[in-house]
VEXVOTOR-991989 format. One record per residue (C-alpha): residue number from 1; x, z, y. Coordinates in steps of 0.1 Angstrom, whole numbers. Last residue first. Example, Ala and Ser with C-alpha at 12.3 -4.5 7.8 and 13.67 -1.06 7.14 Angstrom:
<lumros>
+------+-------+-------+-------+
: paba :    px :    pz :    py :
+------+-------+-------+-------+
:    2 :   137 :    71 :   -11 :
:    1 :   123 :    78 :   -45 :
+------+-------+-------+-------+
</lumros>
This chain:
<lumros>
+------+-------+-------+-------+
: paba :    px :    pz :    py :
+------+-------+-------+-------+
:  214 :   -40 :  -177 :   238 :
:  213 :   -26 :  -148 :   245 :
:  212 :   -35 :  -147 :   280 :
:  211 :   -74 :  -139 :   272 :
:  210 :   -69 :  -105 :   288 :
:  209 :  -105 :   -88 :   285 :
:  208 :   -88 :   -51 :   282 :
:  207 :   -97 :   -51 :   246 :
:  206 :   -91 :   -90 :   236 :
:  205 :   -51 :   -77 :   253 :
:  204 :   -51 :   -45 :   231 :
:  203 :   -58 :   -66 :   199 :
:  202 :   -33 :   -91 :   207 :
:  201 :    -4 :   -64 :   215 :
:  200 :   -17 :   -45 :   180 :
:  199 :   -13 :   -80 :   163 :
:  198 :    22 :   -84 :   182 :
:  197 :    35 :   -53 :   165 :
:  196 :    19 :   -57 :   134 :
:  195 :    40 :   -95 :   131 :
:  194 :    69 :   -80 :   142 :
:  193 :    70 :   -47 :   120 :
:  192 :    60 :   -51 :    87 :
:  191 :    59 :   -92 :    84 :
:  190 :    87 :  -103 :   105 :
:  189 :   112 :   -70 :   102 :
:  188 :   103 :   -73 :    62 :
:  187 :   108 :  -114 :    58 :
:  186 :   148 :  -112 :    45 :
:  185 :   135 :  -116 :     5 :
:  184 :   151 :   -83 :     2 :
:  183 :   140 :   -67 :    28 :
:  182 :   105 :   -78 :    10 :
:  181 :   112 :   -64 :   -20 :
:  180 :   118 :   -29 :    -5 :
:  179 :    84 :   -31 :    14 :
:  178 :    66 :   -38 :   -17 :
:  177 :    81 :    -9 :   -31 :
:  176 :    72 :   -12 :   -69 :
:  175 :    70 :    29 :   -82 :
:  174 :    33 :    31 :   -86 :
:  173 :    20 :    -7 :   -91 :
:  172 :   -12 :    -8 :   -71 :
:  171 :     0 :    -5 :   -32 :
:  170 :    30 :   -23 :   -41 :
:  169 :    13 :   -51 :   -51 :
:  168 :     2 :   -49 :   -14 :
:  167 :    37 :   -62 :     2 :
:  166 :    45 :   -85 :   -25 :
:  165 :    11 :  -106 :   -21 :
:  164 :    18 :  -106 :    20 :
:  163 :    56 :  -122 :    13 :
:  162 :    36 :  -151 :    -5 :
:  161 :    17 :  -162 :    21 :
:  160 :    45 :  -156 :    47 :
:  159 :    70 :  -182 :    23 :
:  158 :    32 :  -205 :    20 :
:  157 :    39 :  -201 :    61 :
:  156 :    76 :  -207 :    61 :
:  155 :    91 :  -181 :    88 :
:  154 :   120 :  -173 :    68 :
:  153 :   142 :  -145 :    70 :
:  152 :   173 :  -148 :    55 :
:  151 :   182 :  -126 :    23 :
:  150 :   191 :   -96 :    15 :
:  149 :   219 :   -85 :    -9 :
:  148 :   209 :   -72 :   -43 :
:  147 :   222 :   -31 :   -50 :
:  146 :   191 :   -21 :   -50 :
:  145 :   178 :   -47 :   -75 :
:  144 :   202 :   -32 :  -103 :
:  143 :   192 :    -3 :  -102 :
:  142 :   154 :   -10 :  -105 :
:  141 :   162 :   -36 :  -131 :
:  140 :   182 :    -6 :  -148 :
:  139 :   155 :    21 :  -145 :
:  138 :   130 :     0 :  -157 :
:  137 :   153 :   -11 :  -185 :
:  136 :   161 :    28 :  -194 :
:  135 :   121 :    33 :  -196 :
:  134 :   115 :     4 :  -217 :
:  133 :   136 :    16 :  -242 :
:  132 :   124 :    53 :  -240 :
:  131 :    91 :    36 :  -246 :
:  130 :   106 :    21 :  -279 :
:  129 :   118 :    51 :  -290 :
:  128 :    84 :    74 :  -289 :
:  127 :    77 :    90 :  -265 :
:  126 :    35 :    90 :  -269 :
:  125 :    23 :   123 :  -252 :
:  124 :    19 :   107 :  -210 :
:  123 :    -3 :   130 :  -193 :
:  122 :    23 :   157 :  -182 :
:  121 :    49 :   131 :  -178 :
:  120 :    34 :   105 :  -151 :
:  119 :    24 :   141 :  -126 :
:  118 :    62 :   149 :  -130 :
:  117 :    73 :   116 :  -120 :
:  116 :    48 :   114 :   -88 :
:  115 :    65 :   152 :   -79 :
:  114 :    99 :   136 :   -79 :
:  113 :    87 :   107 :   -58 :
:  112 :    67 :   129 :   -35 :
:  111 :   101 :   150 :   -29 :
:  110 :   120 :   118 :   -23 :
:  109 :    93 :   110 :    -1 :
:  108 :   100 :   142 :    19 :
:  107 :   138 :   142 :    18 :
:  106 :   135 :   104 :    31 :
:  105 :   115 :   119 :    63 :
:  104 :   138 :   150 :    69 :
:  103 :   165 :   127 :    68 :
:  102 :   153 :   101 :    97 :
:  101 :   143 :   128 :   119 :
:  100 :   152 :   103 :   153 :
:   99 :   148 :    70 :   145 :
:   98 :   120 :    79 :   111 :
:   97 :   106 :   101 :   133 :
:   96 :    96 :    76 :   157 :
:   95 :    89 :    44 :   130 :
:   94 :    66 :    73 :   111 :
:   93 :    43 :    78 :   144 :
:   92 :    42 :    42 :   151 :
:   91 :    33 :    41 :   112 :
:   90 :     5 :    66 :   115 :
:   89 :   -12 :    48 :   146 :
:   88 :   -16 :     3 :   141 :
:   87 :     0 :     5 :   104 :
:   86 :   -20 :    33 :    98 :
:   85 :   -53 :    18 :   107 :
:   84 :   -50 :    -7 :    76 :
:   83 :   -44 :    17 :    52 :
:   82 :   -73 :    41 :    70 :
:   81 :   -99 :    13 :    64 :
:   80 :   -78 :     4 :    29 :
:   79 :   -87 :    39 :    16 :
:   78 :  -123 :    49 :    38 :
:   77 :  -135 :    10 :    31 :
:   76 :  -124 :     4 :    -6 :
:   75 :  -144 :    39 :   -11 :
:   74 :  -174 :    31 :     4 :
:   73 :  -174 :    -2 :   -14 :
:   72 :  -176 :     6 :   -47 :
:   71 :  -173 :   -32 :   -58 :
:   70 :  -208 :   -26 :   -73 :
:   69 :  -222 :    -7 :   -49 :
:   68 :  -215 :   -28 :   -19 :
:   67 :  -223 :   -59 :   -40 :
:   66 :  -257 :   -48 :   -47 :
:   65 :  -263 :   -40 :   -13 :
:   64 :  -256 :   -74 :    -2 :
:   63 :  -278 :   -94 :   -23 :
:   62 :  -270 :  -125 :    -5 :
:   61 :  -267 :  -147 :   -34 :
:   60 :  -230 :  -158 :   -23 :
:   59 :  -225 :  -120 :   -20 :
:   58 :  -239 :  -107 :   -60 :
:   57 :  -224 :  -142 :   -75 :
:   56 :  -188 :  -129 :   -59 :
:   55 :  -194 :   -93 :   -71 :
:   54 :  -204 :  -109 :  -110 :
:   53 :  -168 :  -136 :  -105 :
:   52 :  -148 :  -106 :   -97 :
:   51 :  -140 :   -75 :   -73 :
:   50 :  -150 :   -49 :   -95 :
:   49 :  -112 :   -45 :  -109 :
:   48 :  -102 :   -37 :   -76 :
:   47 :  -130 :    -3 :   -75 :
:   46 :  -114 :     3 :  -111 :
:   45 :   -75 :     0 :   -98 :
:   44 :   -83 :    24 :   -69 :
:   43 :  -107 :    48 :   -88 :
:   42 :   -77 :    53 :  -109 :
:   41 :   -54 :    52 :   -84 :
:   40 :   -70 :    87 :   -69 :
:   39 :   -50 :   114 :   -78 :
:   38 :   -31 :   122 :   -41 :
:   37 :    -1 :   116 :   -65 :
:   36 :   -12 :    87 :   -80 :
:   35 :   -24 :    74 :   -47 :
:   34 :    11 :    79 :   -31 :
:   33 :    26 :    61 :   -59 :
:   32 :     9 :    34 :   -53 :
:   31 :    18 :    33 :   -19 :
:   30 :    53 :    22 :   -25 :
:   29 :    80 :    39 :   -13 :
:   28 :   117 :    27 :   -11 :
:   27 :   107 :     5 :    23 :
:   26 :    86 :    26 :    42 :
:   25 :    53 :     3 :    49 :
:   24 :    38 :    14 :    16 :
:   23 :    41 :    47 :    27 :
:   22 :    21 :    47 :    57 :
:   21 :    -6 :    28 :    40 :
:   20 :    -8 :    50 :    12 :
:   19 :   -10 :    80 :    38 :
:   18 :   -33 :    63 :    62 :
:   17 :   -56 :    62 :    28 :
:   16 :   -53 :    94 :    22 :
:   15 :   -63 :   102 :    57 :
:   14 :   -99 :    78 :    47 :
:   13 :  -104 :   100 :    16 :
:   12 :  -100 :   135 :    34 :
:   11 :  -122 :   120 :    58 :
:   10 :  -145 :   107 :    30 :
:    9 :  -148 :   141 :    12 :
:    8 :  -157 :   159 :    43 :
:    7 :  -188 :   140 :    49 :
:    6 :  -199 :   143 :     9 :
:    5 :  -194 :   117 :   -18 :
:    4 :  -223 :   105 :   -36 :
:    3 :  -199 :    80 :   -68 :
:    2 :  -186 :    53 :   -84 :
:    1 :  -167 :    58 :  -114 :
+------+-------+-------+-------+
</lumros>
């Protein structure tokens, strides 16, 4: 699935990746579904796939190269590159209008949502009972977790550990808010907005030479 990809293919690449990461950070959206829609979760899921025991023999052997192309690594790069830059630019952005345009930013992931279940339908021809089955339990457990009460937030560092595997499963399951979850488990403030904040802080004091933090 690997492939050449031109100049203007990786930027449009790398601002789909500030969009996953934007959205994974808004609790209610996960950024799964914001690669399905943008059409490339495939490549996603196969380029995580790579990662394994063969990609691990590849870098312990030092045959770098062959790793990068293995694991697809341009593409890992431009989509969690720009996932990871959002939450340092695009998110700021979101956290603004989200304060002050707060509807006009749910009305637009509701519409990405509604166009993620029509995308699902078109290529999905088996309905047969059991899947409608399935499909009403999804709906219910989803239900039903909404209306859960929050919890504490908790500092623990395995707790932390455990909070960050949440928060990306969300970018690979379409539909799973990682963000959501973790309101739930009370850590979302520390991990999504505390603990970025202060990284940025950190990253801005190494850049003017301020060794303070330490």
């Amino acid at each position: 699935m690997a492939r050449n990809r031109s100049f203007t293919d990786k930027i449009f690449l790398f601002i789909k990746g500030l969009s996953m990461g934007a959205a994974n950070k808004v609790p209610g959206v996960s950024g799964g579904m914001v690669s399905f829609v943008f059409g490339f979760y495939e490549e996603l899921i196969y380029s995580f796939r790579k990662i394994n025991y063969k990609a691990f023999l590849l870098l312990i052997n030092g045959r770098f190269k062959s790793f990068y192309f293995y694991v697809n690594g341009t593409f890992l790069l431009l989509v969690m590159g720009g996932s990871v830059f959002s939450y340092f630019s695009v998110s700021l952005i979101l956290d603004y209008f989200l304060r002050h345009y707060e509807l006009y930013v749910w009305s637009s992931f509701f519409g990405m949502i509604v166009g993620s279940i029509y995308y699902i339908s078109k290529d999905f021809k088996d309905w047969r009972r059991s899947n409608f089955i399935a499909m009403a339990i999804g709906i219910a457990i989803g239900i039903a977790i909404s209306f859960m009460s929050p919890a504490k937030e908790n500092d623990n560092l395995w707790f932390v550990f455990f909070c960050g595997i949440i928060g990306v499963t969300g970018m690979t399951l379409p539909g799973l808010s990682g963000s959501f979850i973790l309101i739930l488990m009370g850590n979302y403030v520390f991990v999504f907005v505390d603990s970025v904040t202060k990284l940025y802080k950190t990253k801005a004091e190494v850049f003017k030479c301020d060794l303070i933090f330490l």
